[in-house]
N, C-alpha and C positions, 0 to 999 in steps of 0.2 A: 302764822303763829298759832293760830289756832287748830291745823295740824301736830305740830309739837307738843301744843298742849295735850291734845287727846290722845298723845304714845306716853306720857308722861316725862317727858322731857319739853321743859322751857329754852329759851333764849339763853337766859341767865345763866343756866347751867352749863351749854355748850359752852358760851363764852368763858366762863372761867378754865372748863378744861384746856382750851384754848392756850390762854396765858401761864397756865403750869407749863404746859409744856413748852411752852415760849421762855416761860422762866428757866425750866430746867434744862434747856440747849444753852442757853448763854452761860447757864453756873458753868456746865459741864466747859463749853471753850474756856471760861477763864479759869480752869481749872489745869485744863490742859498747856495753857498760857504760862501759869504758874503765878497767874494773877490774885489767885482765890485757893487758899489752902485747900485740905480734903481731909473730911473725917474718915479715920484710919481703923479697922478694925481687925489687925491679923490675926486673931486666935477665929474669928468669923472665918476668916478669907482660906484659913486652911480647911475648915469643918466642910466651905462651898467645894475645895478643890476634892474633899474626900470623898461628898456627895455625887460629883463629877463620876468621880473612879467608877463609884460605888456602882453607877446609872448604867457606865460603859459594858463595865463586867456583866451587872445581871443580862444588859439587852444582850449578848453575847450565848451568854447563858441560855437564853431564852430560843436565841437562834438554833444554835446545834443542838438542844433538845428536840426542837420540833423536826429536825434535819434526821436524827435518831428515830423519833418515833415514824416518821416515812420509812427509814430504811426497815425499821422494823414492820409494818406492811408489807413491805414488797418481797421481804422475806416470807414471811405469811404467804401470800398469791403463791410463789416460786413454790413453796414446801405442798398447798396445797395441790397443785399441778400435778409436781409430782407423784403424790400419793394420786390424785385421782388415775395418774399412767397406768401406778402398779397396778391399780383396781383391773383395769381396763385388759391390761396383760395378762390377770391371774385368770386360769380358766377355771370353771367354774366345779369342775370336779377331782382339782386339786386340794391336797387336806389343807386346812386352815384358813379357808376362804372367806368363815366369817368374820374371823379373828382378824385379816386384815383391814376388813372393812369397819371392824368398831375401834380398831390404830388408829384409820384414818379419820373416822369422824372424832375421836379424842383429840386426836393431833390438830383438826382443826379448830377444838372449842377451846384448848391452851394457848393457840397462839391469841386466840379473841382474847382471852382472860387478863392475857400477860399484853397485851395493846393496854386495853379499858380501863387495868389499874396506874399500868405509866402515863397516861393519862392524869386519872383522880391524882394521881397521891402525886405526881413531880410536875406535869406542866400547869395542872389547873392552880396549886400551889404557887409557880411561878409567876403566875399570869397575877396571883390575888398582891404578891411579893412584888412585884413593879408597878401596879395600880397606885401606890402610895406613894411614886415617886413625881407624875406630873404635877398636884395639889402643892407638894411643896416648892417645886421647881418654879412654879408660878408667884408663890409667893415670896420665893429668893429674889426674883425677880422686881415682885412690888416692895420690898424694904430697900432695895437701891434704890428705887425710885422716891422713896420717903427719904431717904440718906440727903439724898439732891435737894429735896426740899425742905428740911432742916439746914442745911449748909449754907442755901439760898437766904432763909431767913436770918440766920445768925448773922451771915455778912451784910444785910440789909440792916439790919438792927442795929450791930458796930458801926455801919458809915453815917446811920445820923444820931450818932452817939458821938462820934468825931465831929461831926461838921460844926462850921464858927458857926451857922445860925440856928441853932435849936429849933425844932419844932416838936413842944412836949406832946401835945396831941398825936403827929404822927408818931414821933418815938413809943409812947404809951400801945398808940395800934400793932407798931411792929413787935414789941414785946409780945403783946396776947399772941400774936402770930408765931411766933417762935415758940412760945411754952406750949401750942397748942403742936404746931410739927415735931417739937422736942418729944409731947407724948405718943403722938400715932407711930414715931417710928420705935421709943422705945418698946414699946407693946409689941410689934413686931419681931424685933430684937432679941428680946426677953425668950418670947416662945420660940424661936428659930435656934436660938442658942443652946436650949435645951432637949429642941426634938433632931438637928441633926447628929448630933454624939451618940445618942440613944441609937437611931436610925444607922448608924456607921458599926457602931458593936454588934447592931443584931444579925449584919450578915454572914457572921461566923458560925452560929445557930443553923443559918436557915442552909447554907450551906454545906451541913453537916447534915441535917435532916435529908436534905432534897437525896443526895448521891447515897447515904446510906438508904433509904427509899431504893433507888435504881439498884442498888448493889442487891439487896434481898431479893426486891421481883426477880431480878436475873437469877439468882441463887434458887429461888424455887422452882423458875421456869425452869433450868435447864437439868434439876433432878428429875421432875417429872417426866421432861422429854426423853430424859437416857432411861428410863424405865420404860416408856413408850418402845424406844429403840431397841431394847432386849427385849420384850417380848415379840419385836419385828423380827427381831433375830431370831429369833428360838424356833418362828413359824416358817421362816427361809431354812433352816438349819433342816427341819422337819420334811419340806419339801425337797431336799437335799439326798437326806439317807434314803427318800422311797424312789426316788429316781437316779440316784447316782451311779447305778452301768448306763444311762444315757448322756454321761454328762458329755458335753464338749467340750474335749481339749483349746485349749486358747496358748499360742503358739508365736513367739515374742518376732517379731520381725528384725531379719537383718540391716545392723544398722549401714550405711551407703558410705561413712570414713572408716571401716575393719579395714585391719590391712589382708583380709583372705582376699575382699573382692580384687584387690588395687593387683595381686596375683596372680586367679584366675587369668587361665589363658582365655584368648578374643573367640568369639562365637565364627562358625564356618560366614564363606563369603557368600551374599543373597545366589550369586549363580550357580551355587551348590556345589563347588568343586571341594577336594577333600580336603582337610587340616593338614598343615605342612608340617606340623610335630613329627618325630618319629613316634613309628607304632610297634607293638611287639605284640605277632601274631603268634596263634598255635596252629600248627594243619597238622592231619590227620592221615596215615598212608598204610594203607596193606602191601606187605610183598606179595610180587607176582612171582611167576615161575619163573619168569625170565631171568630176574633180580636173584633168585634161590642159584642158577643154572652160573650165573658171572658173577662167582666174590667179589670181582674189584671195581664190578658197576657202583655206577655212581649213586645218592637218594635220591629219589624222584621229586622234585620240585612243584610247587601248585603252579596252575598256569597263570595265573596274575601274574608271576613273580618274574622277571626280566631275564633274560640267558644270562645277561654277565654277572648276576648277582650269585648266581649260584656260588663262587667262589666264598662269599656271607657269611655259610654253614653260622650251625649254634655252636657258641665255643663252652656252653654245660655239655655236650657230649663230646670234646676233644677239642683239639687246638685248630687243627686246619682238614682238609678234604683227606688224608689218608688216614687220620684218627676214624673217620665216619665210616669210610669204606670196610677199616678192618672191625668196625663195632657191627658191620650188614652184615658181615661176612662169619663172623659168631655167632651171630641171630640165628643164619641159615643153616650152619651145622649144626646146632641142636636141637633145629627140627622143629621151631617153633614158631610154624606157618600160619598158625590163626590171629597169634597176637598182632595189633597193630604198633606201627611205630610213632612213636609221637617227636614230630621235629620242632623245634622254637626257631624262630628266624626272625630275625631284628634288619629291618629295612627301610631306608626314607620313604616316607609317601611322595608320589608322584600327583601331577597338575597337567591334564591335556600330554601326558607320554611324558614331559619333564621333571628332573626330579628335582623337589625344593633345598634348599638349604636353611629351611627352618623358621621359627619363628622370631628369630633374632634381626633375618635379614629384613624378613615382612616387617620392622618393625624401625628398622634402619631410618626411615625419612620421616617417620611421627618423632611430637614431641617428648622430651625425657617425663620418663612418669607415666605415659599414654595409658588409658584403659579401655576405650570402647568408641564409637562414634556413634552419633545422634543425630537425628532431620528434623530441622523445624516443621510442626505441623501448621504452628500461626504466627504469624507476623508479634512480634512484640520491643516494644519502645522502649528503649532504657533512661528509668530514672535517675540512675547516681553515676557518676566517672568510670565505678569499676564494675560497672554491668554492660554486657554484648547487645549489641541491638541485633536483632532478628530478622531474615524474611522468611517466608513457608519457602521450604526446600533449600535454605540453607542447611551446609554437612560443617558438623562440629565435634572436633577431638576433643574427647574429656578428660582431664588431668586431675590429680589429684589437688587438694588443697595445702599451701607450705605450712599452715598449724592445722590441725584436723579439727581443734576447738573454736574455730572462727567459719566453718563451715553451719548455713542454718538447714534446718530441717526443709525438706523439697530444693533448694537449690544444689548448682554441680558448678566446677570451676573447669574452666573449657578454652578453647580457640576457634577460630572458626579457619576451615581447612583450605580456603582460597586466601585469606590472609596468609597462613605458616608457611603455603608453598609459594608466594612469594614473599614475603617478609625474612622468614626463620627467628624472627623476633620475638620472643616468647614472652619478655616483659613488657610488650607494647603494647600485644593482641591478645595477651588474655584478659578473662572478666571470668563474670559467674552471670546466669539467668535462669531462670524458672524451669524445672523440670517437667512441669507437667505441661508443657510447650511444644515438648520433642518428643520423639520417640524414637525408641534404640535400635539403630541400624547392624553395629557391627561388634 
């Protein structure tokens, strides 16, 4: 006891806290009961639910401000980075070198500027704008609790105002007890009544201040910075005209769904033998004496070119072999032994002595669409249904893709060429994988 005493708390006093709330649990069950009416206060109970709103909103508020002012930091870091690159880049006996350097240290005292004042002027504002709300929330809090114990006394009062045996003594106590809970809680009451309505209208205020606040910093910050930004410009622009027969072409890269590529014919085969297209060569030939001596000799042929092909002739200098003969044979009567003759000769290319039938047939057992093949250089796992799994050294036909807009950037839509040659399944075996996985064989 003498512990309690000397924190200044008695016996007495616990005890009674004690019994309130011992009082105030049983009002509340027989309340709930429906044993013990409830004093009702809806024009209160709305004001609590606006104060509610009111708390949710600013805390809210209060969040994505500070969420903003982060993002604006790291914007800050990023911009200053950058400028310090340029710095870093700019040589030092390019014009306008100081001039970048006092951009960049401006650019980094506006973004301080424009933090420091959304700071002052909107979060610390905020922070002063929610500070008033735990004081009163507590005391919402302690006038229920008063509510309880007026409601407690009043029904204590009433039951031995009913009961058949009077006892004016206790009656007379439980009055003083009642008029005295009747005043703590109106006094409560009173002032609550009139500071949460107040409290509920001024958030339209504060909320007009706070974001026109944000709207101006922005407003001035982002004039200043575009003045910054021209006169960035004006010092690029300057290092422009004094260099510009140096500049570097920058050269837009082919995109890989054109339909030129999907056309383009296929690259020769790694063992270097020739493209089975036909070709259309020019060769070059002096008459001899011999050819001047026998009009109806034949042209001379280059020696690449096969004996039976000769029958070939260019059909720009006539139809068949005695159009040519009689064009040698006018050459040589008028004497004009220095000029050369130029022959055109259109003939399949040849493969190892045989001659191809083209790129069509080469083309015969790939799939429809076919453009190139690829070798895996690395093993790769496929993550979704419609991705090819890989190993190093697998040979993959590349197809085009059936919308060209569903193809993404680095990837190619393929088969892989031991599945087609035994499947011929084209809907089964194909997928799409990684291009920079492969590399282009054919």
């Amino acid at each position: 006891m003498a512990e309690l005493g000397s924190k200044g708390v008695t016996a007495g006093k616990i005890a009674s806290n004690v019994q309130k709330k011992l009082t105030r649990a049983q009002e509340k069950v027989l309340q709930k009961l429906g044993k013990a009416d409830e004093t009702k206060d809806e024009q209160f109970e709305q004001c609590v639910q606006n104060f509610n709103k009111q708390l949710s909103e600013g805390t809210r508020l209060q969040k994505d401000l500070r969420t903003y002012l982060a993002s604006v930091k790291a914007m800050h870091e990023a911009s200053k980075k950058l400028t310090e690159c340029l710095q870093e880049v700019y040589e030092p006996d390019w014009p306008g070198r100081d001039d970048t350097n006092k951009i960049a240290e401006n650019n980094d005292l506006l973004w301080t500027d424009f933090h420091q004042k959304l700071v002052d002027q909107a979060l610390l504002t905020m922070d002063t704008y929610l500070g008033q709300f735990p004081d009163i929330k507590s005391r919402i809090a302690k006038r229920g609790r008063k509510l309880v114990d007026y409601d407690s006394a009043r029904h204590h009062f009433e039951a031995l105002q009913t009961a058949k045996k009077k006892d004016e003594t206790k009656i007379a106590k439980a009055e003083e007890e009642l008029v005295k809970a009747q005043k703590v809680f109106e006094e409560m009451n009173v002032d609550l009544q009139e500071e949460l309505p107040s409290l509920w209208n001024s958030r339209v205020g504060f909320y007009v201040n706070t974001f026109q606040s944000i709207a101006g910093l922005e407003e001035n910050f982002h004039k200043e910075m575009s003045k910054l930004n021209q006169n960035l410009h004006d010092v690029l622009l300057g290092l422009d005209k004094q260099y510009s027969g140096n500049a570097f072409p920058v050269k837009a890269q082919p995109s890989d769904s054109t339909p030129a590529k999907a056309n383009k014919s296929p690259s020769p085969p790694p063992d270097g033998s020739p493209i089975t297209s036909p070709e259309t060569k020019t060769v070059n030939h002096e008459l001899e004496a011999s050819t001047l001596e026998a009009p109806g000799a034949s042209i001379p042929k280059s020696p690449s070119q096969p004996a039976e092909a000769a029958n070939a002739g260019a059909e720009a200098a006539g139809s068949e072999a005695a159009a040519g003969a009689e064009a040698s044979k006018t050459e040589a009567d008028s004497g004009s032994t220095s000029l050369p003759a130029v022959v055109v000769e259109t003939f399949p290319a040849t493969v190892n002595g045989t001659v191809e039938g083209g790129a069509s047939s080469e083309r015969a057992d790939m799939p429809p669409g076919f453009l190139f093949k690829v070798q895996a250089m690395h093993d790769y796992t496929a993550t979704d249904s419609d991705e090819l799994q890989l190993k190093a050294g697998d040979v993959v036909l590349v197809i085009p893709f059936e919308n060209p807009e569903e193809q993404d950037e680095g990837w190619l839509m393929g088969v892989k060429e031991s599945d087609w040659i035994q499947r011929k399944e084209l809907d089964q075996c194909r997928g799409v994988f990684p291009e920079n996985f492969t590399e282009r064989v054919q």
